[in-house]
C-alpha positions in Angstrom: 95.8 110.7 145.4 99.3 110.4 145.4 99.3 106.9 143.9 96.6 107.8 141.4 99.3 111.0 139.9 102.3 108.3 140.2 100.1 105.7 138.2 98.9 108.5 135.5 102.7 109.8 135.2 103.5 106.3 134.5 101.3 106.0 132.2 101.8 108.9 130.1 105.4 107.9 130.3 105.1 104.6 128.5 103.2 106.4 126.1 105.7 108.8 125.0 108.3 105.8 125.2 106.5 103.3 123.0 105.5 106.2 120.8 109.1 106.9 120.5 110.6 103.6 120.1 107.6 102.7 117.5 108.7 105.4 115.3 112.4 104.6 115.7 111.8 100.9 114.8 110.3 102.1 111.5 112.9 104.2 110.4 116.0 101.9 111.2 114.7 99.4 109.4 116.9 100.8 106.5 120.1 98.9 106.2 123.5 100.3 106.7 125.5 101.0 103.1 128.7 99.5 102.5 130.9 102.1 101.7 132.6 99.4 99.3 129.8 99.4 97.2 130.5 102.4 94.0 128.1 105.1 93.6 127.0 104.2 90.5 126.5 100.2 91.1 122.6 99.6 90.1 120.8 98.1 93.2 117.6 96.9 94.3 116.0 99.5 96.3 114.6 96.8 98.2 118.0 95.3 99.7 118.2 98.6 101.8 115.4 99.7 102.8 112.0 97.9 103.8 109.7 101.6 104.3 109.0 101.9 101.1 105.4 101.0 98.9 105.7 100.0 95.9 103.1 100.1 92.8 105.1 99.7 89.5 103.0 100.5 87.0 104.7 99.5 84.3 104.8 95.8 85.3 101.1 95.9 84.5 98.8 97.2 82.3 97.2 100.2 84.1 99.5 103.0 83.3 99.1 105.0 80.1 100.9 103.1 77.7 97.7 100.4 78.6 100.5 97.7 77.8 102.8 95.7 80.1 106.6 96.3 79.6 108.1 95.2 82.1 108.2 91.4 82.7 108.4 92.2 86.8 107.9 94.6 89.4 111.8 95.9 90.7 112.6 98.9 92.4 116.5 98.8 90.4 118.4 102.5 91.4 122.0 103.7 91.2 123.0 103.7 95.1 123.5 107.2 95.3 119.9 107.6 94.1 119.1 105.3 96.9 121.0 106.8 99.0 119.0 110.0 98.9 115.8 108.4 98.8 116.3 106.8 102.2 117.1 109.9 103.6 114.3 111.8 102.1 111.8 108.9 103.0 113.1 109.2 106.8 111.9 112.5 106.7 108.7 111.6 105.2 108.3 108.6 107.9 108.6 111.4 110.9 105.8 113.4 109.8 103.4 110.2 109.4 103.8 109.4 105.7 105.9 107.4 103.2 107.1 107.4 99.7 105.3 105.0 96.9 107.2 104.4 94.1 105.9 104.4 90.5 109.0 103.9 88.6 112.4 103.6 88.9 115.2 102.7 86.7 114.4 102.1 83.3 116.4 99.7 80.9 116.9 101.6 77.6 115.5 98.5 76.0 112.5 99.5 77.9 112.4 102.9 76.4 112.6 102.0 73.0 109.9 99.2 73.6 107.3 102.4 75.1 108.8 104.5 72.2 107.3 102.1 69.5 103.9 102.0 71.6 103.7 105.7 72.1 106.3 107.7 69.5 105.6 111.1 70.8 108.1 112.9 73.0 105.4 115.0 74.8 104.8 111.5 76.5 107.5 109.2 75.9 111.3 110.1 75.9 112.8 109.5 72.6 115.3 106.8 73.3 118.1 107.9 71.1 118.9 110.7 73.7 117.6 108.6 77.0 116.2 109.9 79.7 117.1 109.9 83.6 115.2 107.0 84.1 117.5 105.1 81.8 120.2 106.6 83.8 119.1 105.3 87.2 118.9 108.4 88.6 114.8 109.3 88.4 112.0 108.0 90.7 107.9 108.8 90.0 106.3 108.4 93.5 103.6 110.2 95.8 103.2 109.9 99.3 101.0 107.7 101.4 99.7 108.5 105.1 99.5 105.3 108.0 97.0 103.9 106.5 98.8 103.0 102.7 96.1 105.8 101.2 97.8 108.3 98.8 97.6 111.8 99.4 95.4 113.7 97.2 97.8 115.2 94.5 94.9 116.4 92.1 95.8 113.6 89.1 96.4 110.2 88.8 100.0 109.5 88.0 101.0 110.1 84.5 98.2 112.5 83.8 99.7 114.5 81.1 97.4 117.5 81.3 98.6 121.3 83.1 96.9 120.1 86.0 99.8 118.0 86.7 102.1 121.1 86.4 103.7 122.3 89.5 103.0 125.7 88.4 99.2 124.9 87.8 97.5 127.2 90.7 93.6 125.9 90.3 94.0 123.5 92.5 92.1 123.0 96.6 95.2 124.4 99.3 94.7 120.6 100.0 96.5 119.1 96.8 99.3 121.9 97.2 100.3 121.6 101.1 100.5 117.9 99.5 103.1 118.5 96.4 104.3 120.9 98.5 105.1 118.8 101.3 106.6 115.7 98.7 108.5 118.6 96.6 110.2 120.6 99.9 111.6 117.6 101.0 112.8 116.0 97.7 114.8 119.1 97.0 116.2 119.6 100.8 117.8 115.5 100.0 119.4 116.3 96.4 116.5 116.0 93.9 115.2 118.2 91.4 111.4 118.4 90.3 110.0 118.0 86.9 107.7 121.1 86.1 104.7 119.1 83.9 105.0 115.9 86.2 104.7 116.6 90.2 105.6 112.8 90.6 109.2 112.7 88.6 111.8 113.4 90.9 115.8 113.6 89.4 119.1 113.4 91.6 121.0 115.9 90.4 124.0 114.2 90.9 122.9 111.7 88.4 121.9 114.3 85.3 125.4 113.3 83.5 125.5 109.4 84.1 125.1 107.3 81.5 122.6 106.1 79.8 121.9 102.6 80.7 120.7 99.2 79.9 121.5 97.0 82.3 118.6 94.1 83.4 117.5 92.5 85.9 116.7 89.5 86.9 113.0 87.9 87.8 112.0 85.7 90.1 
């Protein structure tokens, strides 16, 4: 009896450890910033951090434009945006989910390019101002569980209707523990959230950069 306790103590030991040291793995796979590096320096959100999912919808077709602007899929971010996202997604990563990204910086050539498709500032910021996106300091994302399945956030990103409203209440308690749970943490790492869209995200430390039109390179 004695060796039957020792054996299930063991057991529930190893458990715990390799629970543990599973969930530490994942989250240290972000890389260390050097502190060399300027704040403002556009990076690839990719060189930091490997937890992320990506979907960039605007490197196809299926986003509401129905056009393809941009000729490939990069993650590009000032580093103190990315900063704050790897924090945030750290978070995320301890409760079982992570962040997928949508969008992230936006060349301003970009922005005039979905200006000419869709010239209506309800949808599409009007370029001669910018937007944060051309500023590097905006994500669009949701989260996704173990599994790579979004949570259920009520619409499809860009939906432009009030159901995408944070402040739209007619909604299952489902979909708002989920926007909930994306928003609270968002705003505890340094973003602000944009009231019609519950997938744009702003740093707030970014509202008065520049505006932007620095490319990439593709592969």
């Amino acid at each position: 009896m004695i060796i039957t306790l020792k054996k299930i103590s063991l057991i529930l030991f190893l458990v715990v450890f390799l629970s543990c040291k599973s969930q530490i793995t994942a989250i240290s796979t972000s890389k260390e910033i050097p502190s060399s590096i300027g704040d403002t320096t556009f990076v690839n959100l990719k060189d930091y951090s490997s937890d992320f999912v990506y979907d960039m919808k605007y490197a196809t077709d299926d986003n509401f434009l129905k056009a393809k602007v941009y000729d490939c899929a990069e993650c590009y971010l000032r580093l103190k945006t990315v900063r704050a996202l790897v924090v945030a997604n750290q978070e995320f990563i301890k409760k079982g989910y992570r962040i997928k990204l949508f969008d992230c910086y936006r060349p301003l050539d970009i922005q005039k390019k979905m200006w000419e498709i869709v010239p209506n500032p309800e949808y599409v910021a009007d370029p001669a101002k910018g937007s944060i996106h051309n500023r590097g300091g905006a994500v669009d994302i949701t989260l996704v569980n173990k599994r790579g399945r979004e949570l259920d956030m009520g619409t499809k990103f860009d939906f432009f209707g009030i159901e995408a409203s944070h402040a739209y209440e007619n909604l299952s308690q489902k979909v708002k523990d989920n926007r909930m749970l994306l928003k609270s943490i968002m705003l505890e790492n340094g973003f602000n959230s944009f009231d019609s869209e519950w997938w744009h995200y702003n740093l707030k430390s970014a509202l008065m950069d520049v505006v932007s039109n620095e490319k990439w390179k593709c592969n």
